[in-house]
C-alpha positions as a Markdown table, in Angstrom:
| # | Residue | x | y | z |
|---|---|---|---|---|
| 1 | Unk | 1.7 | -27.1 | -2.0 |
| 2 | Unk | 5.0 | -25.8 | -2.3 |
| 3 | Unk | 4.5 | -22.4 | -0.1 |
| 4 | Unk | 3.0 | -24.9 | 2.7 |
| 5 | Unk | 6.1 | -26.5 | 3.1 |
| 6 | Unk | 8.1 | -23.3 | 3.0 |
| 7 | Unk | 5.9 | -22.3 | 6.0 |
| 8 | Unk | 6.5 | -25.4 | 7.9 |
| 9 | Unk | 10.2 | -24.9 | 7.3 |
| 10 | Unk | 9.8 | -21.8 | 8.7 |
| 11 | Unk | 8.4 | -22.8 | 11.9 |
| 12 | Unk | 10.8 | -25.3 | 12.4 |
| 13 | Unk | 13.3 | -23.3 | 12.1 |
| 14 | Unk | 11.3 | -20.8 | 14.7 |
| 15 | Unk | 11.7 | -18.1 | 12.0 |
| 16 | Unk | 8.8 | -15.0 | 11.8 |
| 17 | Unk | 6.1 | -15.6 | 9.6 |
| 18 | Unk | 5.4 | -12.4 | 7.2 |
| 19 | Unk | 1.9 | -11.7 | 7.0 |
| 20 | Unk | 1.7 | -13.0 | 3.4 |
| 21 | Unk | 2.3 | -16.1 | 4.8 |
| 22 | Unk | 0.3 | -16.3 | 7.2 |
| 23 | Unk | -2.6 | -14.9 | 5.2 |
| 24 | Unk | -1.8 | -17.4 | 2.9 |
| 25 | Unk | -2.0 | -20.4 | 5.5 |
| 26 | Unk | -5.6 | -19.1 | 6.8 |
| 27 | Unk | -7.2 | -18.8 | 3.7 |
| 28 | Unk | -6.4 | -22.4 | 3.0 |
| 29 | Unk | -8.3 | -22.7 | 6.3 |
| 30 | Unk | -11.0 | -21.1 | 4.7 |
| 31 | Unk | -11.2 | -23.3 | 1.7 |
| 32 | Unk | -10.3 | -26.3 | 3.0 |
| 33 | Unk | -7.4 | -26.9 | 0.9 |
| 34 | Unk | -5.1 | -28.0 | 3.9 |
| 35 | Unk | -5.9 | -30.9 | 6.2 |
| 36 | Unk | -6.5 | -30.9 | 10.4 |
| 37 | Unk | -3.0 | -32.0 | 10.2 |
| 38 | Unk | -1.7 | -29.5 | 8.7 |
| 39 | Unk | -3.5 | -26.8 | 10.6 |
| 40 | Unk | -2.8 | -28.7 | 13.9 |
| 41 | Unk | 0.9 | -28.8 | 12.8 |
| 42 | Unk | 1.0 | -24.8 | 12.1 |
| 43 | Unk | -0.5 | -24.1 | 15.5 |
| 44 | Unk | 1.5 | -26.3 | 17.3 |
| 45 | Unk | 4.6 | -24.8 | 15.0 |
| 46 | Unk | 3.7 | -21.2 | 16.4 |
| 47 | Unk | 3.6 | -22.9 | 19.5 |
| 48 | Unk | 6.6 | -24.2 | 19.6 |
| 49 | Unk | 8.2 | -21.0 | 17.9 |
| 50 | Unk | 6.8 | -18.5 | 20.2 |
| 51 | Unk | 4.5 | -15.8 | 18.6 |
| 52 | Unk | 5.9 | -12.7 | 17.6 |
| 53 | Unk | 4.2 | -9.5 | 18.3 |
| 54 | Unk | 4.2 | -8.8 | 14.1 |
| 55 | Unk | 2.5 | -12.6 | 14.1 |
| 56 | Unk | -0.5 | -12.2 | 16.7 |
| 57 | Unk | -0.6 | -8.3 | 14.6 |
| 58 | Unk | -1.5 | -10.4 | 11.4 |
| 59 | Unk | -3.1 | -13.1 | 12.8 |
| 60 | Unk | -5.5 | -10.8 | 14.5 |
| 61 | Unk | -5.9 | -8.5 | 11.1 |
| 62 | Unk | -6.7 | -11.2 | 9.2 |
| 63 | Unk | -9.3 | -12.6 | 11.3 |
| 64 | Unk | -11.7 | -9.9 | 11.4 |
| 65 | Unk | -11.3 | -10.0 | 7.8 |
| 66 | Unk | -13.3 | -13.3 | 7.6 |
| 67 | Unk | -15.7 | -12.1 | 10.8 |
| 68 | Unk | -18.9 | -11.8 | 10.0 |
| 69 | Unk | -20.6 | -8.3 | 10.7 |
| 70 | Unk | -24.4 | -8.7 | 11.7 |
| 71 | Unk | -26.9 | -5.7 | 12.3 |
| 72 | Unk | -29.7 | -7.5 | 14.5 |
| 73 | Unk | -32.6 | -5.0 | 14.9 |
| 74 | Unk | -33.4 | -4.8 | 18.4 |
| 75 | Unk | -33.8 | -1.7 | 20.3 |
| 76 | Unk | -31.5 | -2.5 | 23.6 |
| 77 | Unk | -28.1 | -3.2 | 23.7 |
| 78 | Unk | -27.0 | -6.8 | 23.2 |
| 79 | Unk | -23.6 | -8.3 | 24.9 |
| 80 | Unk | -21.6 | -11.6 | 23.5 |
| 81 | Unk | -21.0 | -14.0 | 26.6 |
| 82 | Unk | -19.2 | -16.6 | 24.1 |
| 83 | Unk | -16.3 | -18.2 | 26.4 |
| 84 | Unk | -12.9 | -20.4 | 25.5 |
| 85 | Unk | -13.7 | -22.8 | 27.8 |
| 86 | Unk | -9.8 | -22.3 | 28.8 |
| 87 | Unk | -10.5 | -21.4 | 32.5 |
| 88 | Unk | -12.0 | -24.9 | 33.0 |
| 89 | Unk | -11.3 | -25.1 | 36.6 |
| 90 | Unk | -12.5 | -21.7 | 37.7 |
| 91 | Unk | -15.9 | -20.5 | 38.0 |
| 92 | Unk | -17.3 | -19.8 | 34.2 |
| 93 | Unk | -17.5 | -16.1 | 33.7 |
| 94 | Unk | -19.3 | -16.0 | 30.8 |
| 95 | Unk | -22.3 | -17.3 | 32.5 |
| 96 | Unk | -22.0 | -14.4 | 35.3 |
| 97 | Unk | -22.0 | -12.3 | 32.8 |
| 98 | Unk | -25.2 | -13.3 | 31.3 |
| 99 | Unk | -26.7 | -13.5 | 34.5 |
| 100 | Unk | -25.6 | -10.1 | 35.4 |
| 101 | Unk | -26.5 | -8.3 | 31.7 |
């Protein structure tokens, strides 16, 4: 796909992505029309490029687009302990959390 490339260009060039773009790129996520490849090669190309703050602005907008609202019916409050697992090393906060909650 043409417009794939032109985004690769871009990153290798360490030019800003307009959100077109990078809407474009993520919904090919979505419908698996791009390989892991090609997705590890755009991350790694915003990487590489630094991420502008119009870039993590789109990216962000764009993913609660394809988040998934749910309305559990329970009467107290609930709380998401979901971690990264980036903080490896360190005590795991998440699971304070849920001990805590």
């Amino acid at each position: 796909m043409k417009k794939i490339k032109n985004i690769f260009q871009k990153l290798t060039e360490r030019r800003e992505l307009s959100y077109k773009e990078i809407k474009l790129f993520l919904d090919c996520i979505d419908k698996s029309k791009v390989t892991p490849s090609q997705i590890g090669a755009f991350l790694m190309g915003l990487k590489m490029k630094g991420l502008s703050i119009n870039e993590i602005f789109y990216i962000t907008k764009i993913m609660r687009m394809y988040a998934r609202q749910i309305k559990p019916k329970v009467k107290k409050p609930l709380i998401d302990t979901c971690g990264t697992g980036g903080g490896i090393p360190t005590i795991n906060i998440s699971t304070a959390v849920a001990i805590v909650a």
